[in-house]
N, C-alpha and C positions, 0 to 999 in steps of 0.2 A: 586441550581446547581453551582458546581464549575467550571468555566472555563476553559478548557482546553485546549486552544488555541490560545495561545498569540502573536499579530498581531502588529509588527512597518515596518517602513518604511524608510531605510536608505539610499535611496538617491526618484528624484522625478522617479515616474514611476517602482519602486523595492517595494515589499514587503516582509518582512519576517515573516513566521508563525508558531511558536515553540511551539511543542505538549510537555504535561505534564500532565499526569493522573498517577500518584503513583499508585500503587508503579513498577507495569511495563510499563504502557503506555498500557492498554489493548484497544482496538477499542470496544467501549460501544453506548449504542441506541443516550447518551448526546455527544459521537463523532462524529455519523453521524450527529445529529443534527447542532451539531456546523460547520462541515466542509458544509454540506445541503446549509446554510447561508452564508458562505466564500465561494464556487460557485458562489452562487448568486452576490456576489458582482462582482466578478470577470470578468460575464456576462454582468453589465452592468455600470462598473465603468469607462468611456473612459481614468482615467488618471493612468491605471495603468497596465506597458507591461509587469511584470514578478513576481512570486513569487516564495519563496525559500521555502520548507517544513524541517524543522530542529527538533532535540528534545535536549529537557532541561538533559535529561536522558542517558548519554553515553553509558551504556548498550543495552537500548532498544530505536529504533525508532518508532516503532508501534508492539508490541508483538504478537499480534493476535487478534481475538473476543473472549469475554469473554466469554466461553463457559456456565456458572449460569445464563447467563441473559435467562429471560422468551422468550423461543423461543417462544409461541402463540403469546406474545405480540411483538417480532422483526418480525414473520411473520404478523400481522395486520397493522403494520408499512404506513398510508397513502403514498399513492406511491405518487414520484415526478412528476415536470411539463415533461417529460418524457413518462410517463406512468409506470414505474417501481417501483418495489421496491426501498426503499430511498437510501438503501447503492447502487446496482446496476444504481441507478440515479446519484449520487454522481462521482461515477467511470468516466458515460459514459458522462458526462456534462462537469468533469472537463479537460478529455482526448480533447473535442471538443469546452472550452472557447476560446474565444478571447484573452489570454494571456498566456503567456511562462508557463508550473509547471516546478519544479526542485526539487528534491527529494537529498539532502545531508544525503545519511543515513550512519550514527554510530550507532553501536550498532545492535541489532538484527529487522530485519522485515521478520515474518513470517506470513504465512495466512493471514487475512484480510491485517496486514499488508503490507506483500509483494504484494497484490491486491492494493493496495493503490498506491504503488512505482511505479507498473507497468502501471497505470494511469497517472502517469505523466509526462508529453514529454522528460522529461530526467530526469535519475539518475546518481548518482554520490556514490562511497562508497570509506569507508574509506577503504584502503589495511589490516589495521592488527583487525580495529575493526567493521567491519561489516559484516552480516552473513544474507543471505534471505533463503526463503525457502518453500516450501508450503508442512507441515504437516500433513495434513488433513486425506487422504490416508491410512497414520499411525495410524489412530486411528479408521479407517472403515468410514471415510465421502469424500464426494465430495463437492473439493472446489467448495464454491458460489459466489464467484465472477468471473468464469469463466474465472481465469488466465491461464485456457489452451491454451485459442484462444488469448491471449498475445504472452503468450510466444513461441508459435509453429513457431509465424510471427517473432518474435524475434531470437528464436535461432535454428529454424526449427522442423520439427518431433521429430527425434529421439530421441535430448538434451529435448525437450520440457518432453517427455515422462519419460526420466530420471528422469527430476525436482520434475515434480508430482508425479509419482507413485516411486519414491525410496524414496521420504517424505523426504530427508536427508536434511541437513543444507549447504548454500553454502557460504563461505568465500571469502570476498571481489575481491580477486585476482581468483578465480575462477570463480565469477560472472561473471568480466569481460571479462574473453576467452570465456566464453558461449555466453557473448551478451546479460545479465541480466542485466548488466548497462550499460552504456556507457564508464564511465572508472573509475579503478581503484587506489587511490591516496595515497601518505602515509598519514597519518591521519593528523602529521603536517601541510598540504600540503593542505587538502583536505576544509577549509571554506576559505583560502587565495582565491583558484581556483573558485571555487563556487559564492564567491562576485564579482571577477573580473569578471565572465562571467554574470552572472545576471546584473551587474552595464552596461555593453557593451551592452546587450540586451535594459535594459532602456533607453538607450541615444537614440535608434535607433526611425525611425517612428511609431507609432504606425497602421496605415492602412497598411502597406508592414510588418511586423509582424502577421498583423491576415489574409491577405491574403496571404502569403505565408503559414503559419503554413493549413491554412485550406485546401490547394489544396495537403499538404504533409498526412493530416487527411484523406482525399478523397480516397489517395493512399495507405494508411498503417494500418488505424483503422479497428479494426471487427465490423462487422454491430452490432447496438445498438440488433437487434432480438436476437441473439447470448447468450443474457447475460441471460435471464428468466429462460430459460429451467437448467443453469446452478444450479441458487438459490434453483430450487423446487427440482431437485434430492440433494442436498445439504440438503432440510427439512429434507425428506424423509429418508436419509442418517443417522441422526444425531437421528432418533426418533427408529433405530434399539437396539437391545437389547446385541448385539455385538459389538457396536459402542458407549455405556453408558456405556458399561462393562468396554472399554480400556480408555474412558475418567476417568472412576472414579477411576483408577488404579493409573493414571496420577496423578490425582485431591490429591490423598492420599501421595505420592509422591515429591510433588511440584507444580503442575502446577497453575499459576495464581500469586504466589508468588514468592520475590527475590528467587531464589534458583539454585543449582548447575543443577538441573534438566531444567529448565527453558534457563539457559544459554546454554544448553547443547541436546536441545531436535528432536534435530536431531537425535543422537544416543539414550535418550532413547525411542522413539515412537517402533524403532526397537526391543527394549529390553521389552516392554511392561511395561515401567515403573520406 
């Protein structure tokens, strides 16, 4: 297995963790696995107050889940120490560790990916080259990682409902008025900002870090129950015959590969293709 998630550490108490899975950066069973691990550390490593989530990939931050991978075998997936499925363990662990996530997305995060972003205590995007969005919708499935009950907390009902069910692609500087990120940067602009505030973060205590972060978790995360129900209609979704139809539309198309589709799949989920 190739690595995909490459871990330094530029100052004491900073992490940085820069995803790279060619050719787009898909969210695979070897991602959860690998980030599963990088949780884990996260949980019980006392020297370390923040991590930065980055990609090697300026296009894509996290594209999506692979839609080829053996769903029997992503659904048999031993659940985490959670009780959950591993991706929906991933989420809700890393949302509730003991140290800072920070999500500098360039490039595109959609679906799993933008689940991924929305997990982490803060995002950040770039103004001209980042793009979230959760597609799913578009193609006849329910998102499974239950970024509804994210984003609804984030940018209330009715945006929330926009996001999801128009399945459209949303651009940095749009993120940001919605309340998808927390702000919007010029892309020059945008790992200057990122390291500053991570490096500030590390310097600080680490017990007044995880207890403050935890009593704002208390107040702001959806209960861990919340996420289950999301994944199984998300199966369920994905095994319909209207739902294979428009992925394999996709699939014929571009999807999965560099492609003008791919970059662009906001508009054609709409166009069926």
């Amino acid at each position: 297995m190739t690595q995909q998630i490459e871990i330094d550490r530029p100052a004491r108490g900073y992490w940085r963790a820069t995803f790279h899975n060619p050719p787009i950066n898909l969210v695979d069973l070897d991602t959860i696995a690998e980030l599963r691990e990088l949780v884990g550390r996260l949980e019980t490593d006392p020297g370390v107050n923040v991590v930065v989530f980055v990609s090697r990939d300026t296009d894509f931050f996290l594209a999506h889940y692979d839609v080829l991978a053996d769903k029997a075998r992503t659904a048999a997936m031993t659940p985490g120490p959670t009780g959950m499925h591993p991706w929906l363990d991933v989420l809700v662990r890393l949302s509730r560790a003991p140290a800072v996530s920070i999500a500098a997305v360039r490039g595109r995060a959609r679906g799993a990916g933008s689940e991924f972003a929305l997990a982490c205590d803060m995002r950040f995007a770039s103004a001209e080259k980042a793009i979230l969005g959760q597609f799913e919708v578009g193609i006849g499935a329910v998102p499974g990682g239950n970024p509804m009950a994210r984003l609804a907390q984030l940018m209330g009902r009715g945006r929330a409902l926009e996001a999801v069910l128009a399945a459209d692609d949303f651009p940095g500087r749009l993120a940001e008025r919605y309340g998808y990120v927390n702000r919007a940067l010029p892309d020059g602009e945008l790992d200057v900002f990122v390291d500053g505030l991570a490096r500030r973060i590390a310097g600080f205590d680490k017990a007044a870090i995880t207890e403050a972060k935890r009593l704002v978790d208390a107040a702001s995360l959806p209960a861990n129950a919340a996420f289950p129900p999301a994944l199984e209609r998300f199966f369920e979704s994905v095994a319909r015959p209207e739902t294979k139809a428009r992925t394999r539309g996709l699939l014929d198309h571009g999807l999965q590969v560099r492609s003008e589709l791919e970059l662009n799949l906001g508009r054609h989920v709409a166009a069926g293709g």
